[in-house]
Structures are given as C-alpha cells and as structure tokens.
C-alpha positions in Angstrom: 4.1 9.5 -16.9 5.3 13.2 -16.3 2.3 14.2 -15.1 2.6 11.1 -12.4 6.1 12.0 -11.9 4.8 16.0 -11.8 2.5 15.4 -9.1 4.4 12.9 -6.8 6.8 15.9 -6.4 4.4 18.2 -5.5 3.5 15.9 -2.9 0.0 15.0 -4.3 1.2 11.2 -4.2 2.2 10.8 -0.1 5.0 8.4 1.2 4.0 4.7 1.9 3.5 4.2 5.6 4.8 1.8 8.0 1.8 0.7 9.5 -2.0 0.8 8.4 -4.8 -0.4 10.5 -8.4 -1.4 8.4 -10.8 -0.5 11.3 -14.0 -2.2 10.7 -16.9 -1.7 12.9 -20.0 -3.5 12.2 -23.5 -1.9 12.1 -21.7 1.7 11.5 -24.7 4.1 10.6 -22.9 7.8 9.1 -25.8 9.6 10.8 -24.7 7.9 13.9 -21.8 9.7 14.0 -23.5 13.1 13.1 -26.0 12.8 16.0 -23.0 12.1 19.1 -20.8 14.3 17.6 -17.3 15.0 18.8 -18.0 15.6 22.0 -19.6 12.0 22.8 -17.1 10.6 19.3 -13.5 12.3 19.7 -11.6 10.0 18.2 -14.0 9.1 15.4 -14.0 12.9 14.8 -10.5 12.9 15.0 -10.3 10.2 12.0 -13.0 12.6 10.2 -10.5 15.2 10.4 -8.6 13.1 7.5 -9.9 12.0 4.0 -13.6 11.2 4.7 -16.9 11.2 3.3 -20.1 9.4 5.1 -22.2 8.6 2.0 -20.1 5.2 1.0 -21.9 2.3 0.4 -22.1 -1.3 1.3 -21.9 -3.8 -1.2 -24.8 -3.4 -3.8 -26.5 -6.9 -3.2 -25.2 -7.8 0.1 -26.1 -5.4 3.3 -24.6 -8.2 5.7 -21.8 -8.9 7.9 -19.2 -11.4 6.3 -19.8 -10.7 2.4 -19.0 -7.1 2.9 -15.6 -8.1 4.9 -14.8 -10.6 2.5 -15.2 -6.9 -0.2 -13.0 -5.4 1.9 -10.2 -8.1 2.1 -10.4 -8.8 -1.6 -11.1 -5.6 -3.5 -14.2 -7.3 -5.0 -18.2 -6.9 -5.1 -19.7 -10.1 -4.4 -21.7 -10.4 -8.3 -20.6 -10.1 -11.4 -18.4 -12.4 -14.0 -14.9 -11.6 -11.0 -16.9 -11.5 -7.9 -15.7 -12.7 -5.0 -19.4 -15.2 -5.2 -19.5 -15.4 -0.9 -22.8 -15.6 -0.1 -23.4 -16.9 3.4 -23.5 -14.8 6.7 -23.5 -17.9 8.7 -22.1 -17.1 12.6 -20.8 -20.9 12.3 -19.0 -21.7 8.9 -17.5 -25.4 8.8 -13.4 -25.3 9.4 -12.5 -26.2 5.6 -14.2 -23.0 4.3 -12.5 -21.1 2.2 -12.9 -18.0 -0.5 -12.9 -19.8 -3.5 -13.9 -19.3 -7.1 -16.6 -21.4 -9.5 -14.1 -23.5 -10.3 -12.5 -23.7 -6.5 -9.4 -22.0 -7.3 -8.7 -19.2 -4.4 -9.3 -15.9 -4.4 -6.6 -13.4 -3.6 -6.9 -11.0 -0.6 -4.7 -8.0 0.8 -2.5 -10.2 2.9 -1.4 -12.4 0.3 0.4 -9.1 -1.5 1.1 -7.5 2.2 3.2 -10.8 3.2 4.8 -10.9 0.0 6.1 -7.3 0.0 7.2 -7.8 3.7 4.6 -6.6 5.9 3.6 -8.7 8.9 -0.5 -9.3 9.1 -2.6 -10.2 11.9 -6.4 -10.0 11.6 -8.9 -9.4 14.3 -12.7 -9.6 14.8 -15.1 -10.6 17.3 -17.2 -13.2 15.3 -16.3 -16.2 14.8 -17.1 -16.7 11.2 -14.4 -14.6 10.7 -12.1 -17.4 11.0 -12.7 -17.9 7.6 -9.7 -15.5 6.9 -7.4 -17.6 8.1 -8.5 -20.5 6.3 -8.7 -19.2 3.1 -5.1 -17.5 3.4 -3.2 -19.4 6.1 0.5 -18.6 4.8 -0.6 -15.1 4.5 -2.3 -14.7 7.8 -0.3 -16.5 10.4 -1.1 -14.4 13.4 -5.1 -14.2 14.0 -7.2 -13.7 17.2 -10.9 -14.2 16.5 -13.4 -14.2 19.1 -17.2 -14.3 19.9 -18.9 -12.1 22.4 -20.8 -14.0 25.1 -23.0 -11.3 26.6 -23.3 -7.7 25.8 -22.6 -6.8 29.5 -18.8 -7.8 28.6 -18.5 -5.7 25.7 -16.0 -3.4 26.8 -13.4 -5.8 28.3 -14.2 -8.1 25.2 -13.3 -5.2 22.9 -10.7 -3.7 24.6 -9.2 -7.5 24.5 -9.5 -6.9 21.1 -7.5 -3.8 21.1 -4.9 -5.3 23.2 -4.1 -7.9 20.3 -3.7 -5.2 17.4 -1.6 -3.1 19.7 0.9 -5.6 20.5 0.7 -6.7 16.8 1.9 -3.0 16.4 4.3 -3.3 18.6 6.1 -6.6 18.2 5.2 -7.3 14.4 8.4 -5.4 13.3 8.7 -1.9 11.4 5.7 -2.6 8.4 2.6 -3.9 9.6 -1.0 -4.6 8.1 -3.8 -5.1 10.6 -7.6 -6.0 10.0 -9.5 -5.1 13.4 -13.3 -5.7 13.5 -15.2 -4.3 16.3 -18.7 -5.9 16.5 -20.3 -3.9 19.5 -22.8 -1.3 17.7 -24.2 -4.2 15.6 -25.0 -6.7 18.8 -26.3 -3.5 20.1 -28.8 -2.9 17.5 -29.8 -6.7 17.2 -30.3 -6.6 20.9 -32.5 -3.1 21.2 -32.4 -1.4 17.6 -30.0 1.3 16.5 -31.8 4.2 18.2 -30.4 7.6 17.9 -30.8 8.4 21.6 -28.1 10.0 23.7 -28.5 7.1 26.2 -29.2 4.4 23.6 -27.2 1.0 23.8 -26.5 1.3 20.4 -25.0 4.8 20.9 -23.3 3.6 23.9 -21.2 1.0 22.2 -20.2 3.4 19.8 -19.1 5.6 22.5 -17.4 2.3 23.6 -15.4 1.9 20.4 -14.2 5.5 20.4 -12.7 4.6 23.6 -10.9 1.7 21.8 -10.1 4.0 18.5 -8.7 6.5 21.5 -5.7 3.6 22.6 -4.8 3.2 18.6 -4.4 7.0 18.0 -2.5 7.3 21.2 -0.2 4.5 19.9 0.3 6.0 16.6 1.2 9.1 18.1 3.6 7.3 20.1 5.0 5.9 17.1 5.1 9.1 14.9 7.8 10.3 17.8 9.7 7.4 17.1 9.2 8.5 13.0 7.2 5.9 12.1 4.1 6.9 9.9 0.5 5.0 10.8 -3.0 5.3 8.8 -6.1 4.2 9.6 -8.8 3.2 7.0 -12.2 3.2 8.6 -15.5 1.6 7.6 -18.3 -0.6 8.3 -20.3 -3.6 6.6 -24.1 -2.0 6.7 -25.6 -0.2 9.1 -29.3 -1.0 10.3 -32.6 -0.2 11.9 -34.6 -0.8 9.2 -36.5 -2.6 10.5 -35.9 -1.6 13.8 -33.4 -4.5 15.1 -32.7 -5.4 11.9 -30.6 -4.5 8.5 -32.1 -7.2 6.0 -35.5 -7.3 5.2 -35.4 -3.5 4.0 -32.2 -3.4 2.2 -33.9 0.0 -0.2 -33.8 1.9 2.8 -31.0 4.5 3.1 -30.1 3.7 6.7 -29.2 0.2 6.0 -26.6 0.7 3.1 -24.9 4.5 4.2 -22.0 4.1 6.1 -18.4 6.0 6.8 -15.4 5.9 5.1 -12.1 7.5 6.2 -8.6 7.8 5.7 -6.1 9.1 8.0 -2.6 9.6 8.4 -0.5 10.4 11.7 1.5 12.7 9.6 -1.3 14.8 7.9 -1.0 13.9 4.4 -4.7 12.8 3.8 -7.3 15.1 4.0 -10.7 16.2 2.6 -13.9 15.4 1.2 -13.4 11.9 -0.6 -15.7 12.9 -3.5 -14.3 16.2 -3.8 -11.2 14.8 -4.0 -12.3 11.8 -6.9 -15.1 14.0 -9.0 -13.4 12.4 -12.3 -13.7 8.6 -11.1 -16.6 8.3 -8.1 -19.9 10.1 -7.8 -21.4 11.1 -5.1 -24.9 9.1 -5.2 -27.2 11.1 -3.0 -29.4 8.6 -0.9 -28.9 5.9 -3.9 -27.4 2.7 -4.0 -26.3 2.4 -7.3 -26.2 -1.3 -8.9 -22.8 -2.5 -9.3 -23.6 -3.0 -13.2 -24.0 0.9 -13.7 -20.7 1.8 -11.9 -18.6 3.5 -14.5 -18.7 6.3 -12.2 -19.1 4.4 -8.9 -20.0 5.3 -5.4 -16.7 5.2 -2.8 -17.8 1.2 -1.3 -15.9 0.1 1.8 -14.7 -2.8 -0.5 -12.2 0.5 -1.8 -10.2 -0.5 1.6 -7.9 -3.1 0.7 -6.4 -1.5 -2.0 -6.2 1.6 -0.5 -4.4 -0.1 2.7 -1.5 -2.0 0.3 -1.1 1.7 -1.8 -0.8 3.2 1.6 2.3 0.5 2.4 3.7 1.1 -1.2 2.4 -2.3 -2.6 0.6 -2.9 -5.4 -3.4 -4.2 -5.8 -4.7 -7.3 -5.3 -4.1 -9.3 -8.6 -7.9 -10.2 -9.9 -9.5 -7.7 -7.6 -12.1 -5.2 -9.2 -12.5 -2.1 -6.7 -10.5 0.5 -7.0 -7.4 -1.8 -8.6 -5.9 1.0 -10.1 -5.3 2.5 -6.4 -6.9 5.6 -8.1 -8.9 6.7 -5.2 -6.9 10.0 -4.5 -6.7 10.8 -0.3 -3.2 12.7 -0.4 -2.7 16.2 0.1 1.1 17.9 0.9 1.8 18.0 4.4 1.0 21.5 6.1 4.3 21.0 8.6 
C-alpha cells in the first residue's frame, strides 16, 4: 500500500480522464505503419508518440474480425475454462445473439462498468455483425451506429460518417465519455487487392484514409484539452493479413497475420514509452512468436489489454470475470513534462 500510495504521488499513477476513445482498425499490420511513416501517417505517428509498442498480438487462437473485438470489449481470450467462448466471424449474426457463457448467463463487457460509474457509451463500427454489442449489453450501450460499407469507392465519406458519430458522442454525451470506434477500410482493402506495402497500394491508401479520420479526433481533443478536459486514445487492431495474399486465415503461423499496434495516448502527456519497457516484470516481449494463451504467465501485450485499460483510464475498476490485464497492471503513465 505505501509503495502504491508512494508512486501515485510521484505521478507514476496519472489522473483518470474524461474521455477515452478505443480506436479499432481492422487488418492493422505494425509494419504497415513502419513503411508510410509519418510523413504519409501523422496522426498515427502522433499516437506513437505516447505509450506504444507494435509487437502486440491478436488473440492466440482467433486471427479474425469479431472474436478479437469481443477480447477487446470483455478483457477475455476466447479459450480457456473464463473465455469469452465466441467463435463465429459471421458478417450476418441473427438479432437474438448475444455473448453468453456455457450455461447462457452473460458475459460482462467495458460498458456495463463504464455506465455504472457514469460514463456515457456509444459504440461504432462499419460491419454489421457488430450489432452484436448492442444486443448482448443493451442497458449499457444505448447509443450505437453500426454500418456496412457498400463499395470501397465510398470509403472515405463512409468513414468519415463514422467519425462524425463519435465526435458528436464527444460532444453531446456530457463531461465522461467511453467510445468504441471501428474503422474497417485497411481490411476491405486487403480482401479486395492484398495488403501490399506499396506507396500507392489500396491497402496503404485506406490507411492513409484513416489517419485523415484519427486527424479530426486529435483535433477535437485538443479542442477539448483548452476547455481542460483530458482525452486518451487506446489504439489497436483485430489481425492484420496478407498471408496469403488477400487473406489472414489459412496461415495464422505467419507473423504478418497476428503482429499488430498497440498504443496509448493522452492529450495531456502523461503516457509515454515503450510498452514492454515499461511492463518487463508482467509482459514479455515475444519476438515474432505468438505465444499460446496456456503459457502466459508472462504474457505478450494482446489488444484484448484495451478494455481494462480504457475503464483504469476513466478511474473505474475492471471488468468483473474478465482475464486480461484485470489487475489494470499494464503500467503506460509517466509525470507530466509541463
């Protein structure tokens, strides 16, 4: 206890935040973001200025869309004796599906504690089997806007429609907010023609296209930290892909399917360095490895970390049952450098 007490007033342990974004954008390759680099990626770069590392992982046994969102709304692996069991990535799900246990009991997620500490939630995708989320949690997730892109020649209005809906959630859903935004362009991309690595590739394009969207959220928070309220962002991805070439499935060994980014960041600062740097005493860093989830004593950072990460960021407790990071030990806080 005084070495808690100790360290939150050396400013190790950072103030809650009023509003935290989990920024979600599907078929997110880490090497992706190496190869356009900030000049092509400001505002990714921007968010790699904060607590970061790109060697996370995926789930261990699922390197698919809607598992590895259901991870990161939970705070659970899919396996194991408390997983969250959610198996299909079907892009149509029946309208009484729901996140349930073996014995059809529900299965907590980060809205549930976020609405019950205060905080207004919205969530927003564009796929439709995300509507899942509101079925499972409907008192918990009133506000939701969940669309499917029609053609990839409206991506950018369809994602910057998606932008729209998390800003005004930011701006009308009162002083504490919690906001789940998916952006699905580099994935269709890389269904449609591969994840290429080329300057002029459409999967680079649509990455380009997100940073675009990532610019109007920073340009909000900055508004807002004027106004002195405090924003984060926690960034991720489900898998990433092009192995095979259009593909993330049929190769799930390979490195390029399961390596994705993870980031923190904080409008005013206070988050900042090499995530495994930061945690050498709980996660290791696994090289090109994707550890099973039954060796994880010392596990890799997992985008399912996020959901815990975004309640310790609003001051709330974990996810009761969850089994990532539940003791919000995943340390991303430095003292401000005002």
């Amino acid at each position: 206890m005084l070495s808690s007490l100790l360290l939150a007033a050396w400013g190790f342990f950072p103030q809650e935040v009023d509003h935290v974004v989990v920024v979600s954008v599907d078929g997110l390759r880490s090497d992706a973001l190496v190869f356009a680099g900030p000049e092509q990626l400001p505002n990714f770069h921007r968010l790699l200025s904060g607590a970061f590392t790109l060697n996370a992982r995926t789930d261990p046994d699922a390197i698919v869309t809607l598992p590895n969102h259901v991870g990161m709304l939970t705070g659970r692996l899919m396996k194991g004796p408390h997983g969250h069991g959610w198996t299909s990535n079907a892009s149509e799900l029946p309208s009484n599906s729901k996140i349930e246990d073996a014995e059809g009991r529900g299965i907590a997620g980060m809205f549930g504690v976020a609405a019950i500490g205060g905080v207004k939630n919205i969530l927003v995708a564009g796929k439709s089997k995300f509507s899942l989320f509101q079925q499972s949690w409907p008192q918990d997730l009133p506000k939701a806007h969940v669309r499917s892109l029609d053609s990839l020649d409206n991506l950018r209005a369809f994602e910057g429609e998606l932008s729209d809906a998390t800003l005004q959630h930011l701006n009308t859903g009162g002083s504490r907010t919690l906001s789940f935004l998916h952006y699905p362009g580099p994935d269709v991309a890389g269904h449609s023609h591969g994840w290429k690595l080329q300057k002029d590739s459409e999967y680079i394009k649509a990455i380009v296209g997100v940073d675009k969207e990532l610019g109007r959220l920073l340009e909000a928070f900055d508004t807002k930290r004027e106004g002195g309220y405090i924003s984060a962002v926690i960034l991720t991805s489900d898998h990433g892909g092009g192995a095979p070439h259009y593909s993330h499935k049929a190769k799930p060994g390979l490195w390029v399917n399961y390596i994705i980014p993870f980031a923190i960041w904080r409008s005013d600062g206070k988050a900042k360095g090499d995530l495994y740097a930061l945690n050498a005493r709980t996660r290791k860093e696994p090289g090109i490895k994707n550890p099973p989830e039954t060796s994880e004593a010392m596990p890799p950072i997992r985008n399912a970390e996020a959901a815990n990460i975004a309640l310790q960021l609003l001051g709330l407790k974990s996810i009761p049952g969850s089994t990532v990071n539940t003791s919000q030990n995943l340390h991303f806080g430095i003292q401000a450098q005002d």
